[in-house]
C-alpha positions as CSV (number, residue, x, y, z in Angstrom):
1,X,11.6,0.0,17.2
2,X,14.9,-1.1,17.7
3,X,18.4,0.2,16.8
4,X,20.8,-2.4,14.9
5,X,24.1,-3.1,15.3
6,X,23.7,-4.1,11.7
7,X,23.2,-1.7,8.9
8,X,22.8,-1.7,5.0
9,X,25.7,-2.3,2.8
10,X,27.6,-4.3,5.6
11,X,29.3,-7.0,5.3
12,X,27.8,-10.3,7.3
13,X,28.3,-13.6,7.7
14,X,25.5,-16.2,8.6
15,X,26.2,-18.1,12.0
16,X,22.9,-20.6,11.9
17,X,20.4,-21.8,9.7
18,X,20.7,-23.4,6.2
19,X,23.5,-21.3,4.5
20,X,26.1,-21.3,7.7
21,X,29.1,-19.9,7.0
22,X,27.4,-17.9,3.6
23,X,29.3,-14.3,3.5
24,X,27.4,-11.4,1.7
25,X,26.4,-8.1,1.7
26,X,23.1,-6.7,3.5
27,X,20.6,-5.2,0.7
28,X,17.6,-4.5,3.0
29,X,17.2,-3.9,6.9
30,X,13.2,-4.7,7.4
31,X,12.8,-3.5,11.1
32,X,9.1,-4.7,11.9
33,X,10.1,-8.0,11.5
34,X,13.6,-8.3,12.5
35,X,15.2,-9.4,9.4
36,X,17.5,-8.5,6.9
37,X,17.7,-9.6,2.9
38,X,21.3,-10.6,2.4
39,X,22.8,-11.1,-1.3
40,X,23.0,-14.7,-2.3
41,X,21.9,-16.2,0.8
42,X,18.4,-17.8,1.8
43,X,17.5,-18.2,-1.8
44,X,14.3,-19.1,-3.1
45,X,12.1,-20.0,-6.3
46,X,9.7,-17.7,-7.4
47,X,7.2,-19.1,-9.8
48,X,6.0,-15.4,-12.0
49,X,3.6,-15.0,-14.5
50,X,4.9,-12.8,-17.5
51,X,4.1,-9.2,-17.6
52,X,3.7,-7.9,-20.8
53,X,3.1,-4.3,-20.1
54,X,5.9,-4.4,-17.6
55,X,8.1,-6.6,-20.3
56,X,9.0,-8.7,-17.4
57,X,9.1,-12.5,-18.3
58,X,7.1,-15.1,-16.8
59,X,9.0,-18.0,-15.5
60,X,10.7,-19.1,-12.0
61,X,12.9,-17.0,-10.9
62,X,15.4,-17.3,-8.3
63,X,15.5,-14.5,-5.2
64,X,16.4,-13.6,-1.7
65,X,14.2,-14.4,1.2
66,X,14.7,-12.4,4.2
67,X,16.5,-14.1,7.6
68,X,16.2,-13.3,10.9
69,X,18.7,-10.6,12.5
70,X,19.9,-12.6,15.0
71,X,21.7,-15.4,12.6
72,X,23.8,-12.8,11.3
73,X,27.2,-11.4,12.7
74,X,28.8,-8.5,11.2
75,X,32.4,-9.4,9.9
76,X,35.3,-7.2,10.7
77,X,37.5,-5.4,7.6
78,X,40.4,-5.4,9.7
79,X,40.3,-9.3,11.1
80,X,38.1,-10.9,8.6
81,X,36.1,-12.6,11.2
82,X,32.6,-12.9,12.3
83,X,32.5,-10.3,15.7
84,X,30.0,-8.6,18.2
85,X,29.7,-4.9,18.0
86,X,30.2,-2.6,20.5
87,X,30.2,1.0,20.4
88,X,32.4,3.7,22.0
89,X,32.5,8.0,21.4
90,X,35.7,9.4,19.8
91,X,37.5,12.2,21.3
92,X,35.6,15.0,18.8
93,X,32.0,13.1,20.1
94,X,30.9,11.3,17.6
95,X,29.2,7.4,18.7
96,X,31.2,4.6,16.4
97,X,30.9,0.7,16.1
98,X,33.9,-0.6,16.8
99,X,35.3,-4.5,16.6
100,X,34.9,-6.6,20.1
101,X,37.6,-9.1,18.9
102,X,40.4,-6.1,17.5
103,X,39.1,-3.2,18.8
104,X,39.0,-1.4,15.5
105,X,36.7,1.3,14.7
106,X,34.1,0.1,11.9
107,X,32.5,2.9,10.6
């Protein structure tokens, strides 16, 4: 298994596929395929049948499909652009992600 540079809750930015350019926030992290389910981005129609038990409504409905890891690049707070990750320890010894492009700490 691999370690991400990219983790729940960041914010990413697409850099190939269909929805280039496409900002959003990462929902899911599925490591045994090397994807991640970004809000708004890759969507796709789902046709459901309605469950009655579950009250969920049959119908098509619209959701995320998961995109490969490595059309993602995690966008910087501090320069609001799309940048590698590096990481570096701080002086009490804790390992950070920091900003290749402003050297600012991310975490």
């Amino acid at each position: 298994m691999q370690n991400y540079k990219i983790r729940k809750d960041d914010k990413v930015m697409v850099i190939s596929g269909k929805d280039k350019g496409k900002v959003g926030k990462v929902l899911k992290i599925l490591r045994k395929k090397d994807r991640v389910l970004v809000e708004k981005v890759n969507m796709v129609k789902r046709h459901t049948k309605a469950n009655p038990y579950a009250q969920q409504p049959g119908g098509i409905v619209e959701k995320e499909a998961p995109i490969h890891i490595s059309n993602v690049a995690l966008m910087c707070d501090a320069c609001t652009k799309p940048t590698r990750v590096g990481y570096k320890e701080t002086t009490d010894g804790k390992k950070v992600r920091f900003c290749k492009k402003c050297n600012e700490v991310i975490d």
